[in-house]
C-alpha positions as CSV (number, residue, x, y, z in Angstrom):
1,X,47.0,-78.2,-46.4
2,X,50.3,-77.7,-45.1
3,X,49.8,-75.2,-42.3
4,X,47.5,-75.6,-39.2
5,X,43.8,-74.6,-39.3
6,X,43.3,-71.2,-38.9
7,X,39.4,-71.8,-38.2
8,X,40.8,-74.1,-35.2
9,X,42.6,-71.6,-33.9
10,X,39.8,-69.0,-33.9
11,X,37.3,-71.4,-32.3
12,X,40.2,-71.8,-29.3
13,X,40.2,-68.1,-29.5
14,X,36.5,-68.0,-28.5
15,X,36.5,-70.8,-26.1
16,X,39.7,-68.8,-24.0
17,X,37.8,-65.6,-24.5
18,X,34.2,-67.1,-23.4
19,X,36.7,-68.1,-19.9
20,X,37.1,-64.8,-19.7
21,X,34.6,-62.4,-20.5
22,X,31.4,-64.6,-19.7
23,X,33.3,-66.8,-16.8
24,X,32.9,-70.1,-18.5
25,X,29.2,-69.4,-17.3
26,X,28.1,-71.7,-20.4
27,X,31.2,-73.5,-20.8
28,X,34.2,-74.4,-18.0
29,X,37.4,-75.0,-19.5
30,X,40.3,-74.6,-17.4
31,X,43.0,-75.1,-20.4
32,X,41.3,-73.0,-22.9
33,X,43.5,-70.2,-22.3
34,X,46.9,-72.2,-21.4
35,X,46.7,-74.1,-24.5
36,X,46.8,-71.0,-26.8
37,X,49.9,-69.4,-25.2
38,X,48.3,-66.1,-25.4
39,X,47.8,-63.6,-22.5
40,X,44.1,-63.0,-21.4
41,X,44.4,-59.6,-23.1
42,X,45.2,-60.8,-26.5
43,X,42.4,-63.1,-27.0
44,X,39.8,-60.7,-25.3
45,X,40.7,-58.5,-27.9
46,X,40.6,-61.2,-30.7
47,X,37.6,-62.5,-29.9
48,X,35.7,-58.8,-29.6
49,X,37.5,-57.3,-32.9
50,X,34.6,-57.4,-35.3
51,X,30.9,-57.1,-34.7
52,X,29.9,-61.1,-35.0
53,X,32.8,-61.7,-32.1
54,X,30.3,-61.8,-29.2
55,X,27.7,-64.3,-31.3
56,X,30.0,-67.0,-32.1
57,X,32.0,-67.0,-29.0
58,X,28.8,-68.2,-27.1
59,X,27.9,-70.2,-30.2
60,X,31.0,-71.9,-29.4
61,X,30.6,-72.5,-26.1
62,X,27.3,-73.4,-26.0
63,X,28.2,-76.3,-29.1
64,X,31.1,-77.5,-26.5
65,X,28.5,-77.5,-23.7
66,X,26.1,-79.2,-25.8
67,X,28.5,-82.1,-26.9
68,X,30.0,-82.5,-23.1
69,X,26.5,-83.0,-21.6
70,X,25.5,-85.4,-24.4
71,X,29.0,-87.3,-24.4
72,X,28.2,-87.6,-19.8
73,X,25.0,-89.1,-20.5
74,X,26.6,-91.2,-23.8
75,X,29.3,-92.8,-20.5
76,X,26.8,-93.7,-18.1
77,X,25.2,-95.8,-20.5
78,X,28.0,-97.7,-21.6
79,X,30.7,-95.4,-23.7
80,X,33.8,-96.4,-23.0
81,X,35.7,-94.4,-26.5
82,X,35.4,-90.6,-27.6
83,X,36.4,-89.8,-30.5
84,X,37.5,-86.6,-31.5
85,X,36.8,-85.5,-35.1
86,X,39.3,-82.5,-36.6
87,X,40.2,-82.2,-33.1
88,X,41.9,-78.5,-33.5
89,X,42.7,-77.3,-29.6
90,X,40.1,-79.0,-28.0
91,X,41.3,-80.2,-24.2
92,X,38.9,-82.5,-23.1
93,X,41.6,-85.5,-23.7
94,X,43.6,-83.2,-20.7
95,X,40.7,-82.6,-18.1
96,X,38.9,-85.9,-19.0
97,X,37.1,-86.7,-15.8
98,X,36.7,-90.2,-16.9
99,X,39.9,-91.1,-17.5
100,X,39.7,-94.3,-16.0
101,X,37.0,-95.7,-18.5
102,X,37.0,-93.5,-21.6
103,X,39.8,-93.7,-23.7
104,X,40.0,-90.9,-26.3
105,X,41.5,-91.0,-30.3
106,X,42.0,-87.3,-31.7
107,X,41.3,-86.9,-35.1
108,X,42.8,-84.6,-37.0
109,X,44.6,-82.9,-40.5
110,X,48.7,-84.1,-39.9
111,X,49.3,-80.5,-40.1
112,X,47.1,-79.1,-37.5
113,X,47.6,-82.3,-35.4
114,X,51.5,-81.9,-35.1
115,X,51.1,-77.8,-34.3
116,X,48.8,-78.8,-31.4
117,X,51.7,-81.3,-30.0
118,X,53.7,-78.8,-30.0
119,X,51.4,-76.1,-28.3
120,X,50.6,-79.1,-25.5
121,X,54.1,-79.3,-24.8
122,X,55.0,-75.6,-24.9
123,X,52.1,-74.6,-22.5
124,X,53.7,-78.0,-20.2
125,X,50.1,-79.9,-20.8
126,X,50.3,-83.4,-19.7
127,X,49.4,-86.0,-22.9
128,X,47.7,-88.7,-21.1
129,X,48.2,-92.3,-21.5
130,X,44.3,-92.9,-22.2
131,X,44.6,-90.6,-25.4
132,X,45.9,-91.7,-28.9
133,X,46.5,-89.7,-31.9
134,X,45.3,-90.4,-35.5
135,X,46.3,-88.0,-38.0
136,X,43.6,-88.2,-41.1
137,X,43.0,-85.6,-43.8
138,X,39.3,-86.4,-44.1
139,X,39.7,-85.2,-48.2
140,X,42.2,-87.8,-48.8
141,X,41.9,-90.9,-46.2
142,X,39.0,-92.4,-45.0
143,X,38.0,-92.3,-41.3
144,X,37.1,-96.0,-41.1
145,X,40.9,-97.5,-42.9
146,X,42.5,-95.0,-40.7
147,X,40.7,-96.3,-37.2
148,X,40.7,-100.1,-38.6
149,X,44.7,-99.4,-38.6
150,X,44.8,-98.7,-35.3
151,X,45.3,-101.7,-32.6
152,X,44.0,-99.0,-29.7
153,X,40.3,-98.8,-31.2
154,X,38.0,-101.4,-30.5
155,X,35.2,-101.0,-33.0
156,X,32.8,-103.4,-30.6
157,X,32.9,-101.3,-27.9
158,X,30.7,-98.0,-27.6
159,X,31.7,-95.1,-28.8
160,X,31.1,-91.3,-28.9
161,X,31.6,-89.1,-31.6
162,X,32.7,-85.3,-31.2
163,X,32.8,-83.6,-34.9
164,X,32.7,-80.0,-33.7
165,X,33.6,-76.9,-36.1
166,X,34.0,-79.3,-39.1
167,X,31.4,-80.9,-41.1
168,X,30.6,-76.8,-43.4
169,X,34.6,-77.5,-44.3
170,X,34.3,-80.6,-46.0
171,X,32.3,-82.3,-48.6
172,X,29.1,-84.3,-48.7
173,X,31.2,-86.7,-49.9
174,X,33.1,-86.9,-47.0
175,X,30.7,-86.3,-44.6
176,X,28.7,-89.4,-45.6
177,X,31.9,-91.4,-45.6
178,X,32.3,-90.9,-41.7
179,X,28.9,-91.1,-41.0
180,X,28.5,-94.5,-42.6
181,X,31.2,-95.6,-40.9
182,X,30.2,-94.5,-37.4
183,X,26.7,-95.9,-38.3
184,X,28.3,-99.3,-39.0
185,X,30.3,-99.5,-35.8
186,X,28.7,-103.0,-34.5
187,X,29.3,-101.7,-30.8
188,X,26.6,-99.0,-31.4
189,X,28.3,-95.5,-31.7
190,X,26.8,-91.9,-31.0
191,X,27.7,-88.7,-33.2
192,X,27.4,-85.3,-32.5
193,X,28.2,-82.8,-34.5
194,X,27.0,-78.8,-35.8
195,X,26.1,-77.4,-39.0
196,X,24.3,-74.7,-40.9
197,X,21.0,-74.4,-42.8
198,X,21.4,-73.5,-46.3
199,X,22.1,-69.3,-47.1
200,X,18.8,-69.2,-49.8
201,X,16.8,-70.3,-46.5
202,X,18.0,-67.6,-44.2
203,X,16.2,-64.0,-44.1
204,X,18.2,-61.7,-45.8
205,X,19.7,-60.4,-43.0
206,X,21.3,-63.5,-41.4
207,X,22.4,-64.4,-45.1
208,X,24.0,-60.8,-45.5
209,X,25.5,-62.5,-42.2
210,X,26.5,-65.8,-43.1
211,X,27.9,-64.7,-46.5
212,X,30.4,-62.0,-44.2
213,X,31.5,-65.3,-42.4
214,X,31.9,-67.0,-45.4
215,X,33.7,-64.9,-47.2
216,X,36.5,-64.4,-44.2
217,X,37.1,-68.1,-43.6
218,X,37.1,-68.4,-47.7
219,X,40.1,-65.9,-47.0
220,X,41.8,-68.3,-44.8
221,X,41.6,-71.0,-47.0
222,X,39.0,-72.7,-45.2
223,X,35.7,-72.0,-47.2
224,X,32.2,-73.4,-46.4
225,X,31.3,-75.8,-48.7
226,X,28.6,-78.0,-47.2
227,X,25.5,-76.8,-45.5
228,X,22.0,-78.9,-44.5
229,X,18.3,-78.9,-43.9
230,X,16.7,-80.4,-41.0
231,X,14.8,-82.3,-43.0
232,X,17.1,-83.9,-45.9
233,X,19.8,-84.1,-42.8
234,X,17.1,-86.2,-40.9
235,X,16.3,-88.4,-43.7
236,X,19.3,-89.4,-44.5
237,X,20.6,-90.0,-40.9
238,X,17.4,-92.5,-40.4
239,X,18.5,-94.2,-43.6
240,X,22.2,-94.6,-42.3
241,X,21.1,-95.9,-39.5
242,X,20.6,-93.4,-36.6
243,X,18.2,-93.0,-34.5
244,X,17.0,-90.7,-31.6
245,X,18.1,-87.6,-33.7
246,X,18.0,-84.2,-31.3
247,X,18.4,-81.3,-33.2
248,X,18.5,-77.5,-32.1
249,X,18.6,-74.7,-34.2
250,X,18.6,-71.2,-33.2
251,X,16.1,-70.8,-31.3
252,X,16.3,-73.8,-29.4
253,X,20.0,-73.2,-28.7
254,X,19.1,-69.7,-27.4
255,X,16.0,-71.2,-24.9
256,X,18.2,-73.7,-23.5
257,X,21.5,-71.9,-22.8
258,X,20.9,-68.1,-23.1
259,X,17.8,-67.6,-22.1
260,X,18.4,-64.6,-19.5
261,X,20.6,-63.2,-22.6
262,X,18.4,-60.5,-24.3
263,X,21.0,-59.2,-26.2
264,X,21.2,-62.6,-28.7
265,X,18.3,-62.2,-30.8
266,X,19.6,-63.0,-34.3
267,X,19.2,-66.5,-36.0
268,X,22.6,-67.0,-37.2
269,X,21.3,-70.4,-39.4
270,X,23.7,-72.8,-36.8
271,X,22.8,-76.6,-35.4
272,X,23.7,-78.6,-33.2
273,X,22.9,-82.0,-33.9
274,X,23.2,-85.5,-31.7
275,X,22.4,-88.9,-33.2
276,X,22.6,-92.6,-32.0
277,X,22.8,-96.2,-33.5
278,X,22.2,-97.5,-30.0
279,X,18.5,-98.4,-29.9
280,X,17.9,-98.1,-25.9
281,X,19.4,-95.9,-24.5
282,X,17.5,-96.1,-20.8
C-alpha cells in the first residue's frame, strides 16, 4: 500500500460526524472534526450518505468509548504506555489527559502514518513530546522487531494496547504475531481490540449486511479477511496468555451504551474485545 487508508479515513468520518449529529453523547472528541480538515457539513453528509451510515457511526464511537474507559482504568492501576495499533486519525496522543505519566507510540502503515503528519500539521495540531511514531506494515514487519528497535519503549513497564478498526484487515497470521508479542511483554500488557463473528453465523439478514460492507471496503482495497468466534477467540487468547477476557457483542454493546436508542435493533455481527496478562488487577 502506497496510499493512506481509506477505511481510516471513513472511521474519522464517523467519529467527526458522531461530534456532530449525536453531540459526542457516546464519545467526546474535540479534534475529530479539526483533524479532517473538512467543514461540519461535508462529513455530516459523508457519514449519512448510505443506509448503514447511522449504525457504524455509533459503532464507532461506542468502540472508542469502550477502549478510552478500559485504557482510564488500565492507568490507575499502573499503565504508564498506550500503544496505538494502525493508528489512522485517532487523537487521543493530542488530548491525552495523562500526559504526564502515559507516553504514547502510534502504530501505523508508513503510508497512512506520513498523510496523518501532514493533516496534524495542516489543521496546526500540536505533536506532543510524550508521543513517538513507529511506522510498521503489519503484513511485512513484525510488531515486536519494530518496538524492540525503538530506545522510547520500555517493554517492562505496563502497557495498553488500542488495535481499533484493524484486526478484519489483516491475517490470522498476523494477528497472532502481535498478540504473542503483547502476551510476552514481561511488564504485563492489556489489549483491546474489535472484530466480527464469522458471515455463515449471522442471520441472513445481517449477512446480506455484512457482505454490502464487505464488498465496499473490498472496493477500496481494504477487504475483510479475518473474522472470529467468541469461543475459538477465547481459547486461543487463554492459551497466549490472557486473562480477564470481557467481550461484548451486539447486544451487550447496545445495553451498555444505547440503551435509550430504539431505533438500533439490528445485530451487525461486531465485538469489542479487552484482555489482560496482568493477573490482579485490583
Amino acid at each position: 500500500m502506497t496510499k493512506p487508508s481509506r477505511t481510516a479515513w471513513a472511521a474519522a468520518v464517523h467519529r467527526a460526524a458522531h461530534q456532530i449529529l449525536e453531540k459526542g453523547s457516546i464519545f467526546a472528541d474535540p479534534l475529530a472534526l479539526r483533524i479532517l480538515g473538512e467543514e461540519a457539513e461535508t462529513i455530516t453528509r459523508e457519514s449519512e450518505e448510505r443506509m448503514s451510515g447511522r449504525r457504524m457511526r455509533l459503532f464507532v464511537a461506542c468502540r472508542s468509548r469502550f477502549a478510552e474507559d478500559a485504557l482510564a482504568a488500565a492507568i490507575e492501576n499502573g499503565v504508564r504506555q498506550l500503544v496505538v495499533l494502525g493508528a489512522g486519525l485517532d487523537t487521543f496522543a493530542y488530548r491525552n489527559p495523562y500526559s504526564d505519566r502515559l507516553h504514547v507510540f502510534e502504530v501505523d502503515h508508513p503510508a497512512t502514518q506520513d498523510w496523518k503528519r501532514q493533516r496534524l500539521q495542516d489543521a496546526g495540531i500540536s505533536v506532543s513530546s510524550s508521543l513517538t511514531f513507529i511506522p510498521v506494515d503489519f503484513e511485512q514487519q513484525t510488531l515486536a522487531t519494530e518496538m524492540a528497535a525503538n530506545s522510547s519503549f520500555d517493554p517492562l513497564a505496563q502497557t495498553f494496547f488500542a488495535w481499533l478498526g484493524v484486526v478484519p484487515y489483516l491475517t490470522e497470521e498476523a494477528i497472532w504475531s502481535t498478540l504473542d508479542f503483547v502476551a510476552s511483554l514481561p511488564g504485563g500488557a492489556h489489549v483491546v481490540f474489535d472484530y466480527s463473528d464469522p458471515p455463515d453465523t449471522l442471520p441472513p439478514d445481517e449477512k446480506a449486511l455484512h457482505e454490502e460492507r464487505g464488498t465496499r471496503v473490498s472496493a477500496l482495497g481494504e477487504p475483510w479477511i479475518t473474522h472470529f468466534t467468541a469461543d475459538e477467540l477465547r481459547t486461543k487468547l487463554a492459551t497466549l496468555g490472557f486473562r480477564d477476557v470481557e467481550d461484548l457483542g451486539p447486544s451487550e454493546i447496545r445495553a451498555r451504551y444505547l440503551p435509550h436508542r430504539p431505533g438500533i435493533t439490528r445485530d451487525n455481527g461486531g465485538h469489542y474485545l479487552r484482555a489482560t496478562t496482568i493477573r490482579d488487577r485490583s
